[in-house]
N, C-alpha and C positions, 0 to 999 in steps of 0.2 A: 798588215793582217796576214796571219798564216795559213795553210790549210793542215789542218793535223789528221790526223787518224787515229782512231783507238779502237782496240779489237779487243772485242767481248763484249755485253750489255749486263753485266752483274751488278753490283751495287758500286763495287770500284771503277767499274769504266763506265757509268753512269757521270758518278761523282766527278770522274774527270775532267768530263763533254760538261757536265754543265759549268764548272770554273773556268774551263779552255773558252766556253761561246760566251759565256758573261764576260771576258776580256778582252772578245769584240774578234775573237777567230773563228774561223769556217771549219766547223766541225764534224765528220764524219764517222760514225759508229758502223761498225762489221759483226754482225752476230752471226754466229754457223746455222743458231736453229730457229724453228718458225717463229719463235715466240723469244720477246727478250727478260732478262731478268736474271740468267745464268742458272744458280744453285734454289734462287728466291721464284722462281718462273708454276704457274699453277696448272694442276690438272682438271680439268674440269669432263665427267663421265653421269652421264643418267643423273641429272641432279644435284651431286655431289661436286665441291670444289675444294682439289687436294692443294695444301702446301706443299709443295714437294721438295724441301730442303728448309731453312729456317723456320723454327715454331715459336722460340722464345725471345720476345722483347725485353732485352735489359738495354739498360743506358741512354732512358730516353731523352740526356740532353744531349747524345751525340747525334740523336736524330732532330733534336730540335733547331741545332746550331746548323746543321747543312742548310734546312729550312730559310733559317733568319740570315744568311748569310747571302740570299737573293731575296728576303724582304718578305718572306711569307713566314707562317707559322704551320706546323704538322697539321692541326685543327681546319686547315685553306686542304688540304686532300682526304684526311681521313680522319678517324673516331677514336679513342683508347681507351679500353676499359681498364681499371686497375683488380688484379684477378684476387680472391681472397676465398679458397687459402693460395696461396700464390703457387704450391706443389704439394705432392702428398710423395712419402715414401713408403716401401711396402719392405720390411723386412720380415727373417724367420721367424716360424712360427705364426702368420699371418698379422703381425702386428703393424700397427700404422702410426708413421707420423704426420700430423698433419700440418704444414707450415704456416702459421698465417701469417697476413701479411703486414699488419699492424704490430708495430715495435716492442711496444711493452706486452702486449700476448707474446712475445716470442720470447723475452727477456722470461716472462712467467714460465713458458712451455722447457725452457734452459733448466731453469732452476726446479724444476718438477724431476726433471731427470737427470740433473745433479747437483747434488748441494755446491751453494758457490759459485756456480757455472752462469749466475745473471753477469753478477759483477765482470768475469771473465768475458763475457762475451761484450759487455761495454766498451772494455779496454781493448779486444781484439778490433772493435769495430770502429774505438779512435783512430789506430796502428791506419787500418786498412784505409779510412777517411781519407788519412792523411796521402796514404799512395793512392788513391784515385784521383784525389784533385791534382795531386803533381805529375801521374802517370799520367792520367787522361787528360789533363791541363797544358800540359808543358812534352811530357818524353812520345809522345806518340807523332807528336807535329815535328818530329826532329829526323831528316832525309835517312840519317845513317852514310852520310860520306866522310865524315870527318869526327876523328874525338871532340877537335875543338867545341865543337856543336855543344859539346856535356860541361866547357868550361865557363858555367854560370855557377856567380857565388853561392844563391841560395842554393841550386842543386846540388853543388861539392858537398855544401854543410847537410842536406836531406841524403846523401847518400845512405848512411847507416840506418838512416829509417825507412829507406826505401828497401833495405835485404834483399838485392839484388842477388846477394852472391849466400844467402841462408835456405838453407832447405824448405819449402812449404811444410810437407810432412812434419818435421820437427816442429814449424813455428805452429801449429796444430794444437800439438800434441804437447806445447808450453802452456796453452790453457784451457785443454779438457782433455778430458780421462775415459768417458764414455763414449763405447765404436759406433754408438749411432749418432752421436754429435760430430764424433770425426766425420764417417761418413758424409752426413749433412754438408761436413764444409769440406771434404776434399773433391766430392762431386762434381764443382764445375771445372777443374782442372784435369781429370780421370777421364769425363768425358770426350772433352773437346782438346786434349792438350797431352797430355805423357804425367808417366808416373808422380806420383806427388813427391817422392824424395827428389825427383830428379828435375822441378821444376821450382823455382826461385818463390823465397815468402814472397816476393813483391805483389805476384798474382792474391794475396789476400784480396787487393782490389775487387776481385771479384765479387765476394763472398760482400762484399759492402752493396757494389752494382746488383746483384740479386736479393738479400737480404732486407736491405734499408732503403732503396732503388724502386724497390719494387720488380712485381713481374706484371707486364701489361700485354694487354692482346688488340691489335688495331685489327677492327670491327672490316670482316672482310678477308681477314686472313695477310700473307704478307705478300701478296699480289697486288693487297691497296695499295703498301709500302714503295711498291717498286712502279707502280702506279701514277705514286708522287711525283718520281726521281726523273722519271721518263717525259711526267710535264713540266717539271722546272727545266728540263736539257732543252726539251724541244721549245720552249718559250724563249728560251735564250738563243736559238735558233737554228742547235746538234738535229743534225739528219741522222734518221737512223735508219739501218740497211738489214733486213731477215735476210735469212735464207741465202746468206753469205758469208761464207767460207774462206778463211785465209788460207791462199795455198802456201804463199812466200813472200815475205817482206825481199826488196829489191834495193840493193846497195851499191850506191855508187862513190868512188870516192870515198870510203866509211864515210858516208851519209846515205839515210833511208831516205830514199827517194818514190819511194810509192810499194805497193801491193800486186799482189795477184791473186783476183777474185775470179770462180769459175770459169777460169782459162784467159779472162780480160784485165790487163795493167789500169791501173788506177792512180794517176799521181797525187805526189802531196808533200808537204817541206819537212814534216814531222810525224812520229808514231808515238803512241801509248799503248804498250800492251796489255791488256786486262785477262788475257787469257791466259792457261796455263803457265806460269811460267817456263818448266822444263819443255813444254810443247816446242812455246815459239821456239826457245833454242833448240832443240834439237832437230826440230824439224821444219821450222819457218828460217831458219841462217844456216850461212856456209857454215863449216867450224871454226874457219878463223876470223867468226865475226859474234862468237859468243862468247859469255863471262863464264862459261864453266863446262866442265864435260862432266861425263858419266860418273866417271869416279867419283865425283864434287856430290851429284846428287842420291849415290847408292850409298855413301856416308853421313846423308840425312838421319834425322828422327822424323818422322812423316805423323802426323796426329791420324787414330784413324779412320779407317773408311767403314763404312757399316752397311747393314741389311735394314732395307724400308719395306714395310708393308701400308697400302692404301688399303682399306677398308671401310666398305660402305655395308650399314645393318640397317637392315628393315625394323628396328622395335628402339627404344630407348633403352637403356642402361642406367638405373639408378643408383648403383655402390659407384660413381667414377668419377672425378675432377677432371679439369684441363689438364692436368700434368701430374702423372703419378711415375717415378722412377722404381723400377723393381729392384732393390737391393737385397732379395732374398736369399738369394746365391753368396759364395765366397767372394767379394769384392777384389781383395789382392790374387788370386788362380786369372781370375778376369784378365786384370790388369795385366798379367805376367804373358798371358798368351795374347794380347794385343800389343802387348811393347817389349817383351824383350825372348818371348819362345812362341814367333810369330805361328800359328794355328787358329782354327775352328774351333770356339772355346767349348771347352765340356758343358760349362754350368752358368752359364752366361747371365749377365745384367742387363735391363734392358727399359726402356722408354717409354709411355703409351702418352699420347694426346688426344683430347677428346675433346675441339673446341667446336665441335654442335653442343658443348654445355652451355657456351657464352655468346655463339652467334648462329641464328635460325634462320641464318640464310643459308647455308654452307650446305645443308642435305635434307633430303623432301623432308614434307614434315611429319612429325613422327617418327622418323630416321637419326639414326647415329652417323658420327664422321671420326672414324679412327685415322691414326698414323702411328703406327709399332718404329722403335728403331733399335736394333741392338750393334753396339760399335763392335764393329773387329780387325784385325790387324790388315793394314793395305798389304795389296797384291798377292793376297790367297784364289786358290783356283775356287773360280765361282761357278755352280750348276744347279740347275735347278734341285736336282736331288739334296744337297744340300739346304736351298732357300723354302724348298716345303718340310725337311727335317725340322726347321729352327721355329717355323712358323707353327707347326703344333706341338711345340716347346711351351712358345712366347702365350698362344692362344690355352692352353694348357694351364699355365699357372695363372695368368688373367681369368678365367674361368674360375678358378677355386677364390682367386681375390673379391672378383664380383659376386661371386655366390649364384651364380648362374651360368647355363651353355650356353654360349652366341653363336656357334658354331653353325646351325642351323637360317641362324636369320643371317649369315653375310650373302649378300646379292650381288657386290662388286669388290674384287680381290686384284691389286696390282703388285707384285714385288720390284725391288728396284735394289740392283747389287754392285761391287766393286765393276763389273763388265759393262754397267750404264754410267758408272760416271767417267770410263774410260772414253766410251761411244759418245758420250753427250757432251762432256766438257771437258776432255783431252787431258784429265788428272791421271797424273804422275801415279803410279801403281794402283789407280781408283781409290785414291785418298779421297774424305770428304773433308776434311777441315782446314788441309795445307800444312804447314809446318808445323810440331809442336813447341812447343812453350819453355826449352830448355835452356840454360845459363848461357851454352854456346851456340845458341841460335836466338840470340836477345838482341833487338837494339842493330848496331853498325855489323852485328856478326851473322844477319842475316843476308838472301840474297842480295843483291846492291840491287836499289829502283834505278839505278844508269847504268844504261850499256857503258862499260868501258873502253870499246874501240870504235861503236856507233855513235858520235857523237849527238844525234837528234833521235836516238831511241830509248824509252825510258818504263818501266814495269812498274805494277801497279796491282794489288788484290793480297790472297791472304797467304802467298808466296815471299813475299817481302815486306818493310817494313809499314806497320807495324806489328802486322800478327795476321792470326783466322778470328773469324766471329765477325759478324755483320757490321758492328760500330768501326773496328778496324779497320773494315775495309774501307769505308766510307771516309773514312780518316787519309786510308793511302790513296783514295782518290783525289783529293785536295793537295796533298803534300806532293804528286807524281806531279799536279798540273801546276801546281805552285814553283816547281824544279823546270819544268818545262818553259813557263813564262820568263825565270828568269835566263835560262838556255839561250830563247829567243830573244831578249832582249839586250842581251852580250852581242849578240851578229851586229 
């Protein structure tokens, strides 16, 4: 038995601790701040309880399979609602689409707004089918240390239908013709990830995982979620440690041999890191005990980091669903000044969740519970002057959507910007999403989960493989601890 360490309580160093103590090692988690859960962690003010980072459930069998993989089912911690309409979008002119979430309404709602475009979207959603089971089946459980990894026959032969190496944008834009259908589907890539030309068909996956997937909301918010994560680790028998702070991983021999937590050494035979990546390197290791300098990381595409507003309203809201995305604005101007002419966007896109629509626990009653997000580019100078410009932007045209002023009934107002998720979670230019989703940061091309000259330290979360978004992470916290075991089992 070993003693490991892993540093962070996110979903990935969650996932870790609990595969590392299910196979019977002494586990120890290190969170810096009071509360664990990382990005997923809630706020809770006068009644109201904010998500304060993930709103949307997609992939719930990536959440099911952590579950059954120690013998329980999601249902053994929390609740799912399946949300219908699963989003609403708001473009020019104030029009709406409203997604539902039942298939053949959607197949209907397609072919309403373009001829043709049922059948087309059938065929896009075998295409993407097909890369989700394989993506999320098969290429995401793959370490990224070796090509061999990729030398399965059935995968050679799925290669060309995985488009790994094909534009999103184009694979688009081969079966529909109307910009709010585009829209619809380049959205979850735009969001969470880099340019749609600049990001592989593959990620169609997506567009399957929300569409056909569903969108679900665990009753509780994703507090329950991490809720779960926190009793399956601690069941298996991970100690988890607040309000501890890695100052420096300590190396001896290139091997990590323990920590330093508020000025006290801590030993241990093994590390996981789950916090930022460029953090621990740059600032938890010597430099000659990292995989990468500066340079390696100022030549990133970073997905990006955005402006949060918490808001609690004193009245209900009746024009509003759980998830309305504003696409009223120019979508590609957006895009362009968060990915490639980094700035403050003039005319921004932006986010609203309202799940006091689906759970009436979340804010007193008779009370609303918003969460505004609008993405913009990492490492812009953040001040407040700028974070209440944007806000009576955001609240400005949600006003004219809802058909009424809120402005009056908000009672509780929090913003949260690139300068907190530097403070709070040690992200690389207060990125919130981690890397984006491009051809050259796919797969083995991302950071490596092995230190290459620390031989018992190993990374984990949405810095490396296999991605950002919640299910990946959780995915890299299995595959880190599954690297680890067998690390350990080579001595």
């Amino acid at each position: 038995m070993a003693k490991i360490i892993v540093i962070g309580s996110g979903f990935s160093g969650l996932s870790a601790a609990s595969y590392l103590s299910a196979a019977g090692h002494e586990v120890h988690v290190y969170e810096k701040n009071p509360q664990p859960g990382g990005r997923a962690r809630q706020l809770k003010e006068n009644g109201y309880v904010f998500d304060m980072g993930p709103s949307w459930y997609w992939m719930p069998d990536v959440f099911e399979k952590f579950f059954s993989d120690f013998g329980y089912k999601v249902s053994d911690f929390y609740q799912l609602k399946l949300l219908n309409p699963s989003f609403d979008i708001v473009f020019p002119q104030s029009e709406i689409m409203r997604v539902p979430e039942n298939y053949v309404e959607l197949s209907q709602m397609f072919e309403s707004i373009e001829k043709g475009s049922a059948l087309q979207l059938d065929r896009f959603m075998r295409e993407a089918q097909f890369k989700y089971d394989t993506g999320m089946g098969s290429l995401v459980y793959k370490p990224g240390l070796s090509l061999m990894e990729f030398a399965d026959l059935d995968l050679i032969k799925g290669t060309f239908r995985l488009q790994v190496f094909s534009s999103f944008r184009k694979h688009v834009r081969k079966f529909f013709n109307d910009p709010r259908l585009i829209a619809l589907m380049e959205f979850p890539v735009l969001f969470l990830g880099a340019m749609p030309q600049d990001t592989p068909a593959l990620y169609s996956l997506m567009n399957y995982a929300g569409l056909k997937l569903g969108t679900w909301y665990p009753d509780g918010g994703f507090g329950k979620v991490i809720d779960g994560f926190l009793e399956v680790a601690k069941r298996n028998g991970t100690k988890i440690h607040l309000n501890s702070p890695v100052e420096q991983i300590i190396i001896e021999n290139n091997l990590a041999t323990g920590i330093l937590v508020n000025g006290n050494k801590i030993d241990c035979d093994a590390i996981i890191a789950s916090a930022d990546y460029h953090h621990v390197e740059s600032k938890l290791l010597d430099e000659k005990h990292r995989n990468y300098d500066d340079k390696y990381w100022k030549n990133k595409v970073f997905a990006p980091s955005c402006l949060i507003y918490y808001i609690g309203l004193s009245k209900r809201i009746k024009k509003l669903s759980h998830h309305t995305l504003f696409f009223d604005e120019d979508l590609e101007q957006h895009a362009m000044e968060i990915y490639k002419k980094p700035q403050w966007p003039a005319k921004p896109l932006f986010y609203v969740c309202c799940p006091s629509k689906t759970d009436d626990n979340i804010a007193p009653e008779g009370n609303e519970n918003l969460f505004l997000l609008m993405p913009l580019a990492p490492g812009l100078t953040d001040t407040e002057e700028f974070r209440e410009k944007y806000f009576n932007l955001m609240i400005t045209r949600l006003n004219k959507h809802i058909q009424e002023d809120i402005s009056t009934a908000i009672e509780y107002k929090k913003s949260y910007c690139t300068s907190d998720f530097i403070t709070d979670y040690n992200a690389y230019k207060g990125n919130a999403y981690g890397l984006a989703n491009t051809l050259l940061q796919t797969a083995n091309l991302k950071p490596s989960i092995r230190n290459k000259k620390v031989k018992n330290l190993f990374y984990t979360g949405q810095l490396t493989v296999p991605g950002p978004g919640v299910p990946p992470s959780i995915i890299s916290g299995k595959v880190a601890a599954g690297q680890m075991i067998k690390h350990l089992n080579q001595k």
